[in-house]
C-alpha positions in Angstrom: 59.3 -65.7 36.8 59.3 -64.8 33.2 61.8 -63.9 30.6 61.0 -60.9 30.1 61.5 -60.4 34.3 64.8 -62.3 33.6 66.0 -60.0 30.9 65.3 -56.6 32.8 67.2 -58.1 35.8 70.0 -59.1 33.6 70.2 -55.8 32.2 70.8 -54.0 35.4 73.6 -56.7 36.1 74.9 -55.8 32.6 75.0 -51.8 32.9 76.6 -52.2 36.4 79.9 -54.5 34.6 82.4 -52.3 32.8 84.3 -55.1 31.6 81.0 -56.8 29.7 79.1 -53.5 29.0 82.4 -52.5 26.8 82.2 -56.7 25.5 79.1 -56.1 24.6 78.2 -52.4 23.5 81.6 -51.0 22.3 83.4 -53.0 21.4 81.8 -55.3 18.9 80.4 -52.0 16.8 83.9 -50.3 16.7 85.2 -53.3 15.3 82.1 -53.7 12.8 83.0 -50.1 11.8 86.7 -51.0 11.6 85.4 -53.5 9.2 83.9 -50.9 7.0 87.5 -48.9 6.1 89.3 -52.5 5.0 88.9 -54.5 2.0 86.9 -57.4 2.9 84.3 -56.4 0.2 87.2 -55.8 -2.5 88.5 -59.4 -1.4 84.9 -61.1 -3.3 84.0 -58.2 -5.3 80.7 -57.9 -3.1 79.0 -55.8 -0.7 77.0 -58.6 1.1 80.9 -59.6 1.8 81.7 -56.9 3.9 77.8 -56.9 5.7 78.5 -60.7 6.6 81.9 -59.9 8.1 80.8 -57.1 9.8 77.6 -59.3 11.5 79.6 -61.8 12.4 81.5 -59.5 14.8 79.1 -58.2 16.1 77.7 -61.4 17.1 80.5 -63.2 18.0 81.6 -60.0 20.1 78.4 -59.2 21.6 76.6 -62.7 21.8 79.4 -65.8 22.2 82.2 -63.7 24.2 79.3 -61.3 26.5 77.4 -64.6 27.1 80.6 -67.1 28.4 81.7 -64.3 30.6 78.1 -63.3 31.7 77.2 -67.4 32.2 80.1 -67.9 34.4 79.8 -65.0 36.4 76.6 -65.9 37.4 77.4 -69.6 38.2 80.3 -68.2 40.3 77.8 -65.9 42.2 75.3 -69.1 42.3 72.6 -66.8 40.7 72.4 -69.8 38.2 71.8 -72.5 41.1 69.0 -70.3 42.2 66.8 -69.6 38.5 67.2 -73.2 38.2 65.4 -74.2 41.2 62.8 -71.3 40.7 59.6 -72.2 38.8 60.8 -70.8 35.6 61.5 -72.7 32.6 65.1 -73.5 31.2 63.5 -72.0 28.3 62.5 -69.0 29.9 66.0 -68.9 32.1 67.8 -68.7 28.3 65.9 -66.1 27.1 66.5 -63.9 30.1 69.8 -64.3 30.2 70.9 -64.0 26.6 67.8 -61.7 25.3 69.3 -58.4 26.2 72.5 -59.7 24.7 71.0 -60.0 21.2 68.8 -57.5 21.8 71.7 -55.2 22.2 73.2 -56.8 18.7 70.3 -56.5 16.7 70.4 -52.7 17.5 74.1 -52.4 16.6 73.1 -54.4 13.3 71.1 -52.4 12.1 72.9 -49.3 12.7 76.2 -50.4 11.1 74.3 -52.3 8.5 72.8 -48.9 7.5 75.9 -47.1 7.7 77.6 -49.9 5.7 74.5 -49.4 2.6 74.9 -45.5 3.1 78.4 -45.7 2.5 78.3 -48.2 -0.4 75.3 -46.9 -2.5 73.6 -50.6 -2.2 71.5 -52.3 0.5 69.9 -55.6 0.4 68.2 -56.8 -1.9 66.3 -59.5 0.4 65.9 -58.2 3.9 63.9 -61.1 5.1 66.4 -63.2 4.3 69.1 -60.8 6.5 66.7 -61.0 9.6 66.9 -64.7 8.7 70.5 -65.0 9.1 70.7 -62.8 11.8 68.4 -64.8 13.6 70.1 -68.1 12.6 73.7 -66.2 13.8 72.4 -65.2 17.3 71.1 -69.0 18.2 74.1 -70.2 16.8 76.2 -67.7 18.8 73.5 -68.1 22.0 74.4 -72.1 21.6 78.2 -71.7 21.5 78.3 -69.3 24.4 76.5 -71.6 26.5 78.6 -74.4 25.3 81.9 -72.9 26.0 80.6 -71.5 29.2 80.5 -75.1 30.0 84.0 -75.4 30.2 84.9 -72.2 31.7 85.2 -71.8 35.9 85.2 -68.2 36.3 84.8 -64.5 34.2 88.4 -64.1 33.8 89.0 -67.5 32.3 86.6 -67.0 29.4 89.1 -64.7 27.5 90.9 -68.1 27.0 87.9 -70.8 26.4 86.3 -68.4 24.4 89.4 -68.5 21.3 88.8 -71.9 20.0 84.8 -71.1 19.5 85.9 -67.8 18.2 88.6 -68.9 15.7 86.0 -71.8 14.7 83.3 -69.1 14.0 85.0 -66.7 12.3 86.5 -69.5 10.2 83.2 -70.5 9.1 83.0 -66.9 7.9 85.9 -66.8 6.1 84.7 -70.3 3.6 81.2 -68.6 3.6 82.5 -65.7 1.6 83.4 -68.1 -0.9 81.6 -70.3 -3.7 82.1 -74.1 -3.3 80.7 -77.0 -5.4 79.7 -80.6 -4.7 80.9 -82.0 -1.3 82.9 -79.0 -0.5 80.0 -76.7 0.2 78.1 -79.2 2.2 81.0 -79.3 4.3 81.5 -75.7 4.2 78.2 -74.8 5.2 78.1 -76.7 8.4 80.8 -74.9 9.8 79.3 -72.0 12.3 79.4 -68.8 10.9 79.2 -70.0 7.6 75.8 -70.3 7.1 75.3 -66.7 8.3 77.6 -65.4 5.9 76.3 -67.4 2.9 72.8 -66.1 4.0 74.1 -62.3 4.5 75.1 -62.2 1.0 72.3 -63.7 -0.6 70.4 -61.3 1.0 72.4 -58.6 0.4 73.7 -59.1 -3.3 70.7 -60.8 -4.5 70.0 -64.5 -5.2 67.2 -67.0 -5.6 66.0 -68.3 -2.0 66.3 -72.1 -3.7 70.0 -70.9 -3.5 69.5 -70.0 0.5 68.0 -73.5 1.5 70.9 -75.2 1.9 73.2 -72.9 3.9 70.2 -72.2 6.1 69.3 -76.4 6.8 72.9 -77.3 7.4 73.8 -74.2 9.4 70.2 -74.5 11.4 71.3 -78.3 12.0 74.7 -76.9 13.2 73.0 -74.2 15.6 70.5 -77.3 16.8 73.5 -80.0 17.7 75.5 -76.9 19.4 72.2 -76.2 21.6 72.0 -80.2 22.3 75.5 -80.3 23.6 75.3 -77.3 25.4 72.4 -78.5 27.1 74.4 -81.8 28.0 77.4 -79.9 29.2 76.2 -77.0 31.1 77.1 -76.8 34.8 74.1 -74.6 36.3 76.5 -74.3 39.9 80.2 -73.9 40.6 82.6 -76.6 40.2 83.8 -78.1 42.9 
């Protein structure tokens, strides 16, 4: 069984739940257009500000909250039991499961990230580096959803277990909007979140990439230990 197999299965699963088709497709881009009509980007006196805020959302949204609630719906309905003792690979198992996810995301990115450099006259000045940290942003979101899924029993009981990964996110956000020096922004960076926004605004307000290998290490490291633990902590059946 491939991931690619996995994917179009967990697809179907996903267009046939209300609850995570709105988690995942409507809500997190009407929030990321919400986003666009406040005053995040007044706030630095940036634009890459406002594109950093508004990815974020969308990935904790679509990709941390989607995935806990997908996870534990399919340990619940032992689906999980049953792809791990298939022949597929955990790697391919992952990639099933969370690939339409950020699949779904990436689409939504680049649809309010347009909007967002129609509306504001300006768009990226390095997009490679904005595919960077969206791609550091979903594994760090793909990482936290499993991890958190680890502690939650049932669908209904991520809308609590998923707060304390959200509010740790979207506070590594909130110091990435901001310029520290010394200590401070080594400690800033390795927050999740952080390094996506640091990354988001290099690439969008221009910056040197010697400038982007910092945020990108530490917040890659982050992603990397969050995977580890996951992989540590995840219950692949029910609790008894």
């Amino acid at each position: 069984m491939t991931a690619l197999t996995l994917a179009v299965a967990e697809t179907r699963l996903i267009l046939r739940n209300r609850t995570v088709l709105v988690t995942a497709a409507i809500l997190p881009i009407a929030m990321a257009f919400f986003l666009s009509r406040s005053d995040i980007g007044a706030l630095t006196g940036t634009g890459g500000a406002l594109a950093a805020t508004q990815l974020a959302m969308l990935l904790i949204f679509g990709v941390l909250m989607t995935s806990t609630m997908t996870l534990a719906a399919r340990r619940q309905q032992r689906y999980l039991k049953r792809l791990r003792s298939s022949p597929a690979s955990t790697l391919s198992i992952v990639a099933g499961l969370t690939g339409p996810l950020v699949l779904v995301v990436a689409v939504q990115a680049v649809v309010v990230l347009a909007f967002t450099a129609w509306e504001t006259g300006a768009g990226p000045a390095h997009p490679e580096l904005l595919v960077l940290a969206f791609a550091n942003g979903a594994v760090t979101s793909v990482a936290l959803g499993f991890l958190t899924a680890s502690f939650t029993k049932t669908p209904e009981a991520a809308q609590i277990t998923v707060i304390p990964g959200t509010f740790l996110f979207m506070a590594g956000v909130f110091l990435g909007l901001f310029e520290f020096e010394g200590p401070k922004s080594l400690l800033a960076s390795a927050v999740p979140g952080a390094g996506l926004t640091e990354l988001t605004r290099l690439a969008w307000d221009g910056g040197s990439y010697a400038s982007a290998l910092e945020p990108l290490l530490l917040s890659t490291a982050v992603a990397a230990a969050a995977a580890l633990l996951a992989a540590r902590l995840f219950r692949w059946q029910p609790r008894a």
